[in-house]
PDB file of N, CA, C and O in Angstrom:
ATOM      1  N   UNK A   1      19.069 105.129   5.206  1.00  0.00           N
ATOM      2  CA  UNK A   1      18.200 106.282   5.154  1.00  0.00           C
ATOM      3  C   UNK A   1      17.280 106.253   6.368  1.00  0.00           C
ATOM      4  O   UNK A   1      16.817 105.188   6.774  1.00  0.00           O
ATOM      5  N   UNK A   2      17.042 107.306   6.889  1.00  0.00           N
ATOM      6  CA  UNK A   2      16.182 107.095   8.149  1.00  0.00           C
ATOM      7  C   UNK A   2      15.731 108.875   7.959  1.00  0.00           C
ATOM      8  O   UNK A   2      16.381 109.807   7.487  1.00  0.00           O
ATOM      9  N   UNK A   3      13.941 108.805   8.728  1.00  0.00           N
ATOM     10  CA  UNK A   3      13.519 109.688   8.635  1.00  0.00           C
ATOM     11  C   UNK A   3      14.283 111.266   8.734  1.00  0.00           C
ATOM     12  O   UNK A   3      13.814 112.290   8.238  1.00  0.00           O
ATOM     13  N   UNK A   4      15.233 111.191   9.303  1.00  0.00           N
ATOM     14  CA  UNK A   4      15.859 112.294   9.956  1.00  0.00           C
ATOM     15  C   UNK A   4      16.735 112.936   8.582  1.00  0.00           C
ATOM     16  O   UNK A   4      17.273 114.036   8.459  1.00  0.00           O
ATOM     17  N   UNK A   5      16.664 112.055   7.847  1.00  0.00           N
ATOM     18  CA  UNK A   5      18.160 112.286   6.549  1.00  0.00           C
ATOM     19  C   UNK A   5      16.942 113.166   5.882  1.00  0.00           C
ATOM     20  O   UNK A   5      17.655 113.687   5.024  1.00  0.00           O
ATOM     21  N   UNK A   6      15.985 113.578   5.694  1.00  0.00           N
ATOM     22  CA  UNK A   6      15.437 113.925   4.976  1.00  0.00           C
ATOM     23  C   UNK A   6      15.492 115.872   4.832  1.00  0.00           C
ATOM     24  O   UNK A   6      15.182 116.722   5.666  1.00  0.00           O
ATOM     25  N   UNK A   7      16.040 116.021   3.361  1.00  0.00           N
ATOM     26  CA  UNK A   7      16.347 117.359   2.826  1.00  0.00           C
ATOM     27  C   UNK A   7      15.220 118.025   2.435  1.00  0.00           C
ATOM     28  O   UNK A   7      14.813 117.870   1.283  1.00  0.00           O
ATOM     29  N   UNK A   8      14.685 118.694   3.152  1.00  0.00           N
ATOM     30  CA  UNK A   8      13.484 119.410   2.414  1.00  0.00           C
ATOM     31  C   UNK A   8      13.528 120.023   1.329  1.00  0.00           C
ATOM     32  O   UNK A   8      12.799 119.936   0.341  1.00  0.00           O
ATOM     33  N   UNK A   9      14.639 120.817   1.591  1.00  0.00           N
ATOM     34  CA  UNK A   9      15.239 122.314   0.172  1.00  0.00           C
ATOM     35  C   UNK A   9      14.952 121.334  -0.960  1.00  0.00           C
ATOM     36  O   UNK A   9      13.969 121.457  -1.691  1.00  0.00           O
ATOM     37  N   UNK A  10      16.105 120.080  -1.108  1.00  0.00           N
ATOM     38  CA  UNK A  10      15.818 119.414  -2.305  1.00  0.00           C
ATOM     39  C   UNK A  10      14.675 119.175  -2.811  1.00  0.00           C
ATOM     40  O   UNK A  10      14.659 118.956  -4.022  1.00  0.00           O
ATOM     41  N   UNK A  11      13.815 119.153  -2.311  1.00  0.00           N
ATOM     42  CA  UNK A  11      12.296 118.664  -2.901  1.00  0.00           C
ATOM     43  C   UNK A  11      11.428 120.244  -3.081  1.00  0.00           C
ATOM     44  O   UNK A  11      10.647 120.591  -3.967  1.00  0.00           O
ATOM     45  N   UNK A  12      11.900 120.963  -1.921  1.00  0.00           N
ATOM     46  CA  UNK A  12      11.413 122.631  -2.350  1.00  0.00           C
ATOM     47  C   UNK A  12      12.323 123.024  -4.037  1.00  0.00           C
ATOM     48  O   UNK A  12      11.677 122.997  -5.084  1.00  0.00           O
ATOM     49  N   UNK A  13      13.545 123.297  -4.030  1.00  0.00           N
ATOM     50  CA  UNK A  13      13.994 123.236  -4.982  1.00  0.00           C
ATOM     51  C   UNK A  13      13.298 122.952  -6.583  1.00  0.00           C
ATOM     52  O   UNK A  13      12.983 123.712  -7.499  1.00  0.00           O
ATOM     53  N   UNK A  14      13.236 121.296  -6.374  1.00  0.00           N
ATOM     54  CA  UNK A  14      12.338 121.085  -7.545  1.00  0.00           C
ATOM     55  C   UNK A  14      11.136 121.500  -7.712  1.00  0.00           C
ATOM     56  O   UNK A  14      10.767 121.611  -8.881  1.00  0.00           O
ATOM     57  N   UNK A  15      10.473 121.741  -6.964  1.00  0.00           N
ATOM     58  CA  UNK A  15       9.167 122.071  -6.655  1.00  0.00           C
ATOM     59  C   UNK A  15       9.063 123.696  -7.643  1.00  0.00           C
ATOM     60  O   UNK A  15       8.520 123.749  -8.746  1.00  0.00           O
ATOM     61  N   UNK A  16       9.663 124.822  -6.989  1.00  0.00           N
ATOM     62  CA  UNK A  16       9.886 125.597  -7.251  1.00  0.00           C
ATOM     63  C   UNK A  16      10.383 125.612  -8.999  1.00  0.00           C
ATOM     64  O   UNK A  16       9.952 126.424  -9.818  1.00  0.00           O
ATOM     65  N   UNK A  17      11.239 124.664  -9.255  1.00  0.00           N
ATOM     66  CA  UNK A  17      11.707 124.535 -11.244  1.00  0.00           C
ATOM     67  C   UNK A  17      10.150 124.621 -11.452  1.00  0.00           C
ATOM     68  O   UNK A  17       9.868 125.565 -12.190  1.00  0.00           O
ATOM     69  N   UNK A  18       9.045 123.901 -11.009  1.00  0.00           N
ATOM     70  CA  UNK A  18       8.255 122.794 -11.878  1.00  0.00           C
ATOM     71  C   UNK A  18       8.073 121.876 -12.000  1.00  0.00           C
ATOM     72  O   UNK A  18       6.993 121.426 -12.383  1.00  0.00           O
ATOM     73  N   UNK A  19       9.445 120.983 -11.612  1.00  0.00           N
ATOM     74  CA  UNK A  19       9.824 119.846 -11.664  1.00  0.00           C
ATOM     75  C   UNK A  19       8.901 118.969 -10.386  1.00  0.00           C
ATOM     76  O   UNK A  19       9.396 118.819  -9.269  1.00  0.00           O
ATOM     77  N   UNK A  20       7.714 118.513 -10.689  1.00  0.00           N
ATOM     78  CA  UNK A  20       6.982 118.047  -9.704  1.00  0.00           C
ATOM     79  C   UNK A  20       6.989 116.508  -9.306  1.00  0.00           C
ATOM     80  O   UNK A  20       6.959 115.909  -8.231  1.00  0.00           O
ATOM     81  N   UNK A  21       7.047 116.100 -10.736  1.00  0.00           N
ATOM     82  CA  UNK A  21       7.663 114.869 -10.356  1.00  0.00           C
ATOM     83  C   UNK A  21       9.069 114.664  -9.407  1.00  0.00           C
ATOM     84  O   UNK A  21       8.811 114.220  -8.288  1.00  0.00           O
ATOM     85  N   UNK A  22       9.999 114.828  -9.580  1.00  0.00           N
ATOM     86  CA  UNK A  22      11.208 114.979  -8.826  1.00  0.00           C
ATOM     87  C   UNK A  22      10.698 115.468  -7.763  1.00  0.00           C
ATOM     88  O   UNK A  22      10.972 114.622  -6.911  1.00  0.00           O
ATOM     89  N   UNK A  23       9.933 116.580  -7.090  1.00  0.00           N
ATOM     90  CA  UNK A  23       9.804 116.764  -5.035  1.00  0.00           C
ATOM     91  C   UNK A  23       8.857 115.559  -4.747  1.00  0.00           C
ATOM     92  O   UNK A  23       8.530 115.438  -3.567  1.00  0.00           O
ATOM     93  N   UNK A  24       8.444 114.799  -5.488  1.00  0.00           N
ATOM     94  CA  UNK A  24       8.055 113.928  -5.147  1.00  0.00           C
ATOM     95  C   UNK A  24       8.333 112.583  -5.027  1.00  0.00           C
ATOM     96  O   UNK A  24       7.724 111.784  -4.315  1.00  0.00           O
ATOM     97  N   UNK A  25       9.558 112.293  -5.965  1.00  0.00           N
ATOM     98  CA  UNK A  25       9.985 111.017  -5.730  1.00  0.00           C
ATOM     99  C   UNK A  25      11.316 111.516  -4.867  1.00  0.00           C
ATOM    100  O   UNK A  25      11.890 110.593  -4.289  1.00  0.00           O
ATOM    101  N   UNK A  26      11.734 112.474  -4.742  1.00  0.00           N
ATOM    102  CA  UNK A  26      12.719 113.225  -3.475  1.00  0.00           C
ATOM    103  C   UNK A  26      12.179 112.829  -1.838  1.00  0.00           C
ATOM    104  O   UNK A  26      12.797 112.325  -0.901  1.00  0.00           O
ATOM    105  N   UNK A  27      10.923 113.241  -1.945  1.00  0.00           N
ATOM    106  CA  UNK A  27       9.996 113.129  -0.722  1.00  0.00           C
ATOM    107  C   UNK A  27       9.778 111.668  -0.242  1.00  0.00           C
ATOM    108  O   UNK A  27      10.294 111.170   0.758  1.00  0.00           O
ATOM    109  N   UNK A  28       8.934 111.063  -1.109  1.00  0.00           N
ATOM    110  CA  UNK A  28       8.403 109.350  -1.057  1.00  0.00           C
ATOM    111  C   UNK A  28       9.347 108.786   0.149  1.00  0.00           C
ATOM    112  O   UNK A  28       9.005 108.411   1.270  1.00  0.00           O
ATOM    113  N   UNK A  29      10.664 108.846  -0.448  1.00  0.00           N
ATOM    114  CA  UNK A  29      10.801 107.523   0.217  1.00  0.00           C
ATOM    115  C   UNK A  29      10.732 107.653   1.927  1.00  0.00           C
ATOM    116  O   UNK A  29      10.367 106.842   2.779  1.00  0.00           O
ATOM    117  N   UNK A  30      11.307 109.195   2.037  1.00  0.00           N
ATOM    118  CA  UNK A  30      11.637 110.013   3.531  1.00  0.00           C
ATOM    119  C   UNK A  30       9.718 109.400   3.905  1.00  0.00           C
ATOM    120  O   UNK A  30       9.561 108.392   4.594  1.00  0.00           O
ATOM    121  N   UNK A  31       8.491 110.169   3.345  1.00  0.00           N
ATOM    122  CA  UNK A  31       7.783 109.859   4.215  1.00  0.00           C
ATOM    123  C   UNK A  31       7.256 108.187   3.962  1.00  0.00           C
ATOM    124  O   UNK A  31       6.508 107.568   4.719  1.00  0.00           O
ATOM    125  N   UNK A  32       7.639 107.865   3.165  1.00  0.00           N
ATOM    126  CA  UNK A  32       7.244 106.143   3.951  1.00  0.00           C
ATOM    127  C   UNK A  32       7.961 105.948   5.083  1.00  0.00           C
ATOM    128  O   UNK A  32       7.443 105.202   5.914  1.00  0.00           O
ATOM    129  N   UNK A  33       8.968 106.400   5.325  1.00  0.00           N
ATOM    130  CA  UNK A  33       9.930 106.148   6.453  1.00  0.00           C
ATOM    131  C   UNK A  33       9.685 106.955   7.833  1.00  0.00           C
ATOM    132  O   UNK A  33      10.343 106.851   8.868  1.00  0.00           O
ATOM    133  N   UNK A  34       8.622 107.748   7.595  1.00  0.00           N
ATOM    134  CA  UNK A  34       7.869 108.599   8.784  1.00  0.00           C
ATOM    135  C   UNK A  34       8.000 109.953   8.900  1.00  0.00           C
ATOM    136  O   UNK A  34       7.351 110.689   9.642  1.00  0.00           O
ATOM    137  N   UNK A  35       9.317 110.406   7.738  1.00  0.00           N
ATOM    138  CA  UNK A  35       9.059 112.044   8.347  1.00  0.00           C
ATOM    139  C   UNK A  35       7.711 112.940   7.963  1.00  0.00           C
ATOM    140  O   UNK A  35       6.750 112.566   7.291  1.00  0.00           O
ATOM    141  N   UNK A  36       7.856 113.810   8.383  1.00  0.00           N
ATOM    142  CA  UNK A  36       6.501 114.117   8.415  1.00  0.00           C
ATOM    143  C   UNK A  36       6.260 115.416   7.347  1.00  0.00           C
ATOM    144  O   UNK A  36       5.126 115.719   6.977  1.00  0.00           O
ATOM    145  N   UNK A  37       7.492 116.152   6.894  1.00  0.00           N
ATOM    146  CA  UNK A  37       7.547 117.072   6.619  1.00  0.00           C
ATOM    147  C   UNK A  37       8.298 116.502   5.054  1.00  0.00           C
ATOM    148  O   UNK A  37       8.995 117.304   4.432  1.00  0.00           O
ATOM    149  N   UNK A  38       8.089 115.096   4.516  1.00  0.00           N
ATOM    150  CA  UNK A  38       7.902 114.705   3.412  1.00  0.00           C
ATOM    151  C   UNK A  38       6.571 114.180   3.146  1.00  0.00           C
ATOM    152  O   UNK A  38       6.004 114.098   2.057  1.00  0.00           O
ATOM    153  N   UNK A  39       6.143 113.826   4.330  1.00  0.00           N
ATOM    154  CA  UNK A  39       4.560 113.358   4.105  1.00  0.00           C
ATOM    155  C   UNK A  39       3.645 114.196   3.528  1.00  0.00           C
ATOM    156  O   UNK A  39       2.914 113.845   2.601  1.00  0.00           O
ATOM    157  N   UNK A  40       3.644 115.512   4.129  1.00  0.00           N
ATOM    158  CA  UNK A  40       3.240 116.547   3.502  1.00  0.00           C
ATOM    159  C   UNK A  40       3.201 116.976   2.168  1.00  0.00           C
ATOM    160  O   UNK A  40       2.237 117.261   1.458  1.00  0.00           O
ATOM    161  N   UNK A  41       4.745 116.976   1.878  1.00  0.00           N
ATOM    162  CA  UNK A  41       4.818 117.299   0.639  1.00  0.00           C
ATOM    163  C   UNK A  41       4.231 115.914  -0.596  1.00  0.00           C
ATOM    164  O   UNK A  41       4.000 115.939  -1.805  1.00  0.00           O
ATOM    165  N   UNK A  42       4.176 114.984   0.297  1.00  0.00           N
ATOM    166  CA  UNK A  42       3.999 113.584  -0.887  1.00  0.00           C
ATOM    167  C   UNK A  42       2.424 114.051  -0.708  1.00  0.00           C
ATOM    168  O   UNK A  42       1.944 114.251  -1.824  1.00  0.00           O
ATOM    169  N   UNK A  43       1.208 114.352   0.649  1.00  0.00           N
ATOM    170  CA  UNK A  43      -0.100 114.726   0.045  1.00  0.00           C
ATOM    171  C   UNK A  43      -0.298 115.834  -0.302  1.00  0.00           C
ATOM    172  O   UNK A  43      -1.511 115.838  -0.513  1.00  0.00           O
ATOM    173  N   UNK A  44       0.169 117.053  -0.566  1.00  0.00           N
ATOM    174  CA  UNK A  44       0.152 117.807  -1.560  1.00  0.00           C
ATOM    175  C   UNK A  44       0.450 117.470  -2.573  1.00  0.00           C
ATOM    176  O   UNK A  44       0.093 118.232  -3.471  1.00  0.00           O
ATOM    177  N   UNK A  45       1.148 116.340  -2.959  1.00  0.00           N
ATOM    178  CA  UNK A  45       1.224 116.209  -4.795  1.00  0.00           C
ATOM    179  C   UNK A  45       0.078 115.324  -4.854  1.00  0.00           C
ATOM    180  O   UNK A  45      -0.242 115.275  -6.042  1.00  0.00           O
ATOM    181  N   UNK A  46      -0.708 114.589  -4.153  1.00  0.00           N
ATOM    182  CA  UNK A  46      -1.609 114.040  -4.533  1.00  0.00           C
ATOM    183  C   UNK A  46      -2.726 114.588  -4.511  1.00  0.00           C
ATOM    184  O   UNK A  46      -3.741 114.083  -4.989  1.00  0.00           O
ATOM    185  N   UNK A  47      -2.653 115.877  -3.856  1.00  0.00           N
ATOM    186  CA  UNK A  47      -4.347 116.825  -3.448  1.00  0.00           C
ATOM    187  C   UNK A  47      -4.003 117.162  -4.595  1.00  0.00           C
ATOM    188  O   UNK A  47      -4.734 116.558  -5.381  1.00  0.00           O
ATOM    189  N   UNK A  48      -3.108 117.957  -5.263  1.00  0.00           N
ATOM    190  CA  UNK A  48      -2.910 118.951  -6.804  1.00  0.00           C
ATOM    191  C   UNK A  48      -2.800 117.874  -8.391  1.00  0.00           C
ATOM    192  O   UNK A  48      -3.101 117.949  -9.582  1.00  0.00           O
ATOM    193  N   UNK A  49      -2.266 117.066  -7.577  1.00  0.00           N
ATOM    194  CA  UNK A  49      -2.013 116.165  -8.540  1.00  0.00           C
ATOM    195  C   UNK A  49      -0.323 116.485  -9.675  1.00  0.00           C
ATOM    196  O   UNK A  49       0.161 115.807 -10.582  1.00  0.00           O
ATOM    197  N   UNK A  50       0.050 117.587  -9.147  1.00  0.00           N
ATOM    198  CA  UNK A  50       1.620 117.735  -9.316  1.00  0.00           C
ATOM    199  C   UNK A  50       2.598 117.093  -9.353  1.00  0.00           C
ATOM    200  O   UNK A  50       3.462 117.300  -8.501  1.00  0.00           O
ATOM    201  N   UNK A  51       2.814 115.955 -10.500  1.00  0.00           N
ATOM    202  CA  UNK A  51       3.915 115.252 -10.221  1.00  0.00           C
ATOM    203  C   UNK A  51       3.494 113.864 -10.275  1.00  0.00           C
ATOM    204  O   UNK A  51       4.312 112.993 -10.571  1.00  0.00           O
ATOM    205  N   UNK A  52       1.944 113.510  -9.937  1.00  0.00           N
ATOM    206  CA  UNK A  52       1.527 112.030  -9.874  1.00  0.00           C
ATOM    207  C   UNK A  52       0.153 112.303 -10.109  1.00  0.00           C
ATOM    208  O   UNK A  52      -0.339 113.430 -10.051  1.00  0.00           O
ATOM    209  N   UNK A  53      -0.467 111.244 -10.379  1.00  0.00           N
ATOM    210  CA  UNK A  53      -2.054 111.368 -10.170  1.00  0.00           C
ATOM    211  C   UNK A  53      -2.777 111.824  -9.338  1.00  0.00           C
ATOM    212  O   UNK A  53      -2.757 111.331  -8.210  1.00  0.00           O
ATOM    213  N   UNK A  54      -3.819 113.136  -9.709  1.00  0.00           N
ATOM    214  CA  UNK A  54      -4.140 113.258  -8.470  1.00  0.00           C
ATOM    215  C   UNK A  54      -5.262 112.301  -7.415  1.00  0.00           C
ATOM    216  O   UNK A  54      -6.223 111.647  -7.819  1.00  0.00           O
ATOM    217  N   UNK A  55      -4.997 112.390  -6.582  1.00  0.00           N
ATOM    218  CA  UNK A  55      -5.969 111.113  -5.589  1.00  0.00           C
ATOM    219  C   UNK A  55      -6.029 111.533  -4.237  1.00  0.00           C
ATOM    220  O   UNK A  55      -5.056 111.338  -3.509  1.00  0.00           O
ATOM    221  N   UNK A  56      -7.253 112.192  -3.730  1.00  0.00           N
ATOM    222  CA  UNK A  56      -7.171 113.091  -2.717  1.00  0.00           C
ATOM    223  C   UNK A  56      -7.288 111.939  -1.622  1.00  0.00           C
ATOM    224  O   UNK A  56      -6.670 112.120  -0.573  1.00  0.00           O
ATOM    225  N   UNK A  57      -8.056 110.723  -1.785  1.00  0.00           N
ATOM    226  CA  UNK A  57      -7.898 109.969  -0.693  1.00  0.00           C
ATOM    227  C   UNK A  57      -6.200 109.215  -0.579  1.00  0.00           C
ATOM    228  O   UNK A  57      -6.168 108.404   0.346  1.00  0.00           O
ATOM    229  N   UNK A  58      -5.055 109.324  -1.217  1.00  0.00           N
ATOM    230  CA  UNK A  58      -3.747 109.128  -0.809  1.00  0.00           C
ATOM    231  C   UNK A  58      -3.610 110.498  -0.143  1.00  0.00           C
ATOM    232  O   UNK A  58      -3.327 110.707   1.037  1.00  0.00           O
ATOM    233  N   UNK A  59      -3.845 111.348  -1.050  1.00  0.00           N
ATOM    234  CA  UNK A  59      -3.681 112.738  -0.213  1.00  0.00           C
ATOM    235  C   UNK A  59      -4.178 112.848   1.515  1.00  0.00           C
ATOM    236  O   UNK A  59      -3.573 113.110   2.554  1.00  0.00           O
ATOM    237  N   UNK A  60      -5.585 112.501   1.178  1.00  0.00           N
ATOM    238  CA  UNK A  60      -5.837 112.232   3.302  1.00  0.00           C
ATOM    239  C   UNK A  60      -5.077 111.553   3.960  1.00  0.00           C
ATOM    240  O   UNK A  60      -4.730 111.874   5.096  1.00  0.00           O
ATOM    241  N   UNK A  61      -4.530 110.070   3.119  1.00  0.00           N
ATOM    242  CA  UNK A  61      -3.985 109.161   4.226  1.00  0.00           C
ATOM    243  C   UNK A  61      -2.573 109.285   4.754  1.00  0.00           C
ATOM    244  O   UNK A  61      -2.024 108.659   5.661  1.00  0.00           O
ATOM    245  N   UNK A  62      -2.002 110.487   3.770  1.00  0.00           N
ATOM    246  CA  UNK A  62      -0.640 110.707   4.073  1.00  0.00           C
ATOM    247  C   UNK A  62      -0.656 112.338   5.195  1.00  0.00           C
ATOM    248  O   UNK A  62       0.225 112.664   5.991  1.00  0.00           O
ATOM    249  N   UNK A  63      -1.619 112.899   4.963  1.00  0.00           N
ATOM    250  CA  UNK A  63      -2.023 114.181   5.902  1.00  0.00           C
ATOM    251  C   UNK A  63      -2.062 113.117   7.094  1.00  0.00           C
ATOM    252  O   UNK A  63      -0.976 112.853   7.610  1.00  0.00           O
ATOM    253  N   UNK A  64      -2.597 112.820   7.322  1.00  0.00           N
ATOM    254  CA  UNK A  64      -3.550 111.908   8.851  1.00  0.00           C
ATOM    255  C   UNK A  64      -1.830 111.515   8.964  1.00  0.00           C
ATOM    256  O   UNK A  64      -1.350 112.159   9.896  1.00  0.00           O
ATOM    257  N   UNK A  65      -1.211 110.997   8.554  1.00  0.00           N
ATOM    258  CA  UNK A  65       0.104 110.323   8.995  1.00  0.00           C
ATOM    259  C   UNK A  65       1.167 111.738   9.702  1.00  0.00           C
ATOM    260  O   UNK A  65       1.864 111.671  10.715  1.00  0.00           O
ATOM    261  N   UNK A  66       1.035 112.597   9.043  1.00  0.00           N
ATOM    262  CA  UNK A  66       2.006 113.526   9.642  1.00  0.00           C
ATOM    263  C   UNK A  66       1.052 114.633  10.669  1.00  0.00           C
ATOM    264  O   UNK A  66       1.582 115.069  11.691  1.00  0.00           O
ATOM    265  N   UNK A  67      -0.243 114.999  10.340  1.00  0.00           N
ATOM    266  CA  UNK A  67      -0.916 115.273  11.277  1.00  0.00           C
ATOM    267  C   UNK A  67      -0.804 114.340  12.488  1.00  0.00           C
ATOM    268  O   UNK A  67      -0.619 115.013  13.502  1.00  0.00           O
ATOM    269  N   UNK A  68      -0.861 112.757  12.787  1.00  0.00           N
ATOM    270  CA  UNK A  68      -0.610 111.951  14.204  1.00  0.00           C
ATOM    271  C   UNK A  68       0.489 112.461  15.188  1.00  0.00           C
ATOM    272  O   UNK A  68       0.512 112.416  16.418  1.00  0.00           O
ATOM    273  N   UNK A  69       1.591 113.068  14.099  1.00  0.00           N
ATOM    274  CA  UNK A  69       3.044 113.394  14.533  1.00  0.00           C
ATOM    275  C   UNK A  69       2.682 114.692  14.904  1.00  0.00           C
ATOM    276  O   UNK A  69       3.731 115.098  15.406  1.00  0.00           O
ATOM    277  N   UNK A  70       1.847 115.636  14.984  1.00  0.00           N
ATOM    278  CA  UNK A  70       1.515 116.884  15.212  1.00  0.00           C
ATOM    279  C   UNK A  70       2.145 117.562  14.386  1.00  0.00           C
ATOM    280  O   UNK A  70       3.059 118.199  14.909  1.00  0.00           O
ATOM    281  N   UNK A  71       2.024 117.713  13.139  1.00  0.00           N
ATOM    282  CA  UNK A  71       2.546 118.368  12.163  1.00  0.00           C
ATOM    283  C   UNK A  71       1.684 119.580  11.559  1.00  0.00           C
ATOM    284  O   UNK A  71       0.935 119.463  10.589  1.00  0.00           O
ATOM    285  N   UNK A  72       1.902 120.752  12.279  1.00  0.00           N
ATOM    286  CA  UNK A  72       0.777 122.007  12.003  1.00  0.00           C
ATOM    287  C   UNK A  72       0.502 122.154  10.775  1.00  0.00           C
ATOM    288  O   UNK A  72      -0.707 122.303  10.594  1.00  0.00           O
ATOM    289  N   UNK A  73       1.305 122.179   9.583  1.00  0.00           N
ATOM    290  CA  UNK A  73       0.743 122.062   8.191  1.00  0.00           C
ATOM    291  C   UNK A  73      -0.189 121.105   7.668  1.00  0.00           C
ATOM    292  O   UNK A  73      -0.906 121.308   6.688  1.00  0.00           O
ATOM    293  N   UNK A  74      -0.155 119.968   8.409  1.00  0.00           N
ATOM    294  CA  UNK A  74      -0.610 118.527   7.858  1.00  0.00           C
ATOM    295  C   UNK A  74      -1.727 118.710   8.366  1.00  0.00           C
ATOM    296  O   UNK A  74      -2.594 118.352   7.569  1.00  0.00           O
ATOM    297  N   UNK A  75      -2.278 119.215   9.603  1.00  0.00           N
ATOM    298  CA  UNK A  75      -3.548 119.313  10.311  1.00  0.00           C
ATOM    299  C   UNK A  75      -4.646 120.336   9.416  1.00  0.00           C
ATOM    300  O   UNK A  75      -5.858 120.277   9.213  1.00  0.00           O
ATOM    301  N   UNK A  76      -3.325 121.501   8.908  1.00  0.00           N
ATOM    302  CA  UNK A  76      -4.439 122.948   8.540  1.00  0.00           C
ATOM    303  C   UNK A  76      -4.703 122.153   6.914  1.00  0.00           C
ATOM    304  O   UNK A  76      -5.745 122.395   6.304  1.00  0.00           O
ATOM    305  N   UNK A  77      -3.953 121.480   6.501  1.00  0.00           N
ATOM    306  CA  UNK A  77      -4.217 120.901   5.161  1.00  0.00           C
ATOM    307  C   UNK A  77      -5.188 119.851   5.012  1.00  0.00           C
ATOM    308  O   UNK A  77      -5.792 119.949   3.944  1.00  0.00           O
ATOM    309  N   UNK A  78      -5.451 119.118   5.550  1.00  0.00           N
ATOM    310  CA  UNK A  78      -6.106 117.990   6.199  1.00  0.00           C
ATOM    311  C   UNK A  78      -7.871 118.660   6.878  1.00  0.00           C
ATOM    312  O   UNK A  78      -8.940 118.049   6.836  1.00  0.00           O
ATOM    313  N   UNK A  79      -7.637 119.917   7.388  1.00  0.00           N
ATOM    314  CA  UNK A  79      -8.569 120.720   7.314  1.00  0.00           C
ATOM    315  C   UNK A  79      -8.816 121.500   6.072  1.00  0.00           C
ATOM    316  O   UNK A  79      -9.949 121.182   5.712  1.00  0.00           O
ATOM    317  N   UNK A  80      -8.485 122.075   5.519  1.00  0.00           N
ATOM    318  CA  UNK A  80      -9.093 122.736   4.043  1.00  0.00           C
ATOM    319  C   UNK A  80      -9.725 121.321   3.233  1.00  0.00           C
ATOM    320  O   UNK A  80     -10.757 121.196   2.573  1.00  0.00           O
ATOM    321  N   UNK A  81      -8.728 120.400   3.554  1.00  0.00           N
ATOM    322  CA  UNK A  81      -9.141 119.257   2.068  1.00  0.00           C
ATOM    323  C   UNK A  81     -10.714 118.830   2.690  1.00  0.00           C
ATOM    324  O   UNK A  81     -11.675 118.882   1.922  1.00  0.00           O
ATOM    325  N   UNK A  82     -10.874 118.463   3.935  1.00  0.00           N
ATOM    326  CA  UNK A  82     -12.302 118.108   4.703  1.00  0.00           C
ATOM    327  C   UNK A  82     -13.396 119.252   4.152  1.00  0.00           C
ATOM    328  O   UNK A  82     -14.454 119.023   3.565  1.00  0.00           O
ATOM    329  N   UNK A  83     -12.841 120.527   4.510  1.00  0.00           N
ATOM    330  CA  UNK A  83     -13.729 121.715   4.076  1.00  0.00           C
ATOM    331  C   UNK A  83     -13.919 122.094   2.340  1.00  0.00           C
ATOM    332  O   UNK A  83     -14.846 122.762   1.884  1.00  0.00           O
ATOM    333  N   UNK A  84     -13.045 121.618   1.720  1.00  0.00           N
ATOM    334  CA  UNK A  84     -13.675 121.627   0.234  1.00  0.00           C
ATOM    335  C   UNK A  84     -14.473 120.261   0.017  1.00  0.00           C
ATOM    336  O   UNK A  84     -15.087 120.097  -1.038  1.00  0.00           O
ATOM    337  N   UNK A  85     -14.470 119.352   0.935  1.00  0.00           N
ATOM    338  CA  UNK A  85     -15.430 118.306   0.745  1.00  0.00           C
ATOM    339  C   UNK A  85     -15.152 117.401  -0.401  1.00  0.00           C
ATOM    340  O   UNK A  85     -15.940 116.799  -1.130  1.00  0.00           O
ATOM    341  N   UNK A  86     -13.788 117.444  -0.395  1.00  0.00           N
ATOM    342  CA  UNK A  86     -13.547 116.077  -1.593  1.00  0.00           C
ATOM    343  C   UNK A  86     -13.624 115.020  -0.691  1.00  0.00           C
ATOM    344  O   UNK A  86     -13.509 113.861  -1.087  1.00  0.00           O
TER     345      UNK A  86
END
């Protein structure tokens, strides 16, 4: 598995059922492995708490990881979460 294998749809997919747990253990392993566009989706389940506990500081530390990569979602998300001041 390497960052690149990573299916977004599949984790949109579940996402979209409800199924929140599943885009998230879909996601995990891709962004431990660096992609960035699972990273995202792994701190959005932790800002909402969709799927796992929510915990906005996993939520920052996985934004800051795909934001480094210049990831325009991860930056504007990473900005709202600063601006609601959790």
């Amino acid at each position: 598995m390497t960052p690149a294998d990573y299916n977004p749809n599949l984790a949109l997919e579940a996402f979209e059922r409800e199924d929140y747990q599943s885009a998230f253990e879909l996601s995990l392993p891709y962004a431990s492995a660096g992609n960035p566009d699972a990273q995202v989706m792994v701190a959005c389940a932790y800002q909402t708490g969709l799927g796992v506990e929510r915990d906005v500081l996993a939520a920052e530390r996985w934004y800051r990881k795909a934001a480094a990569q210049n990831h325009v979602i991860a930056w504007n998300n990473l900005g709202s979460l600063y601006a609601s001041k959790h």
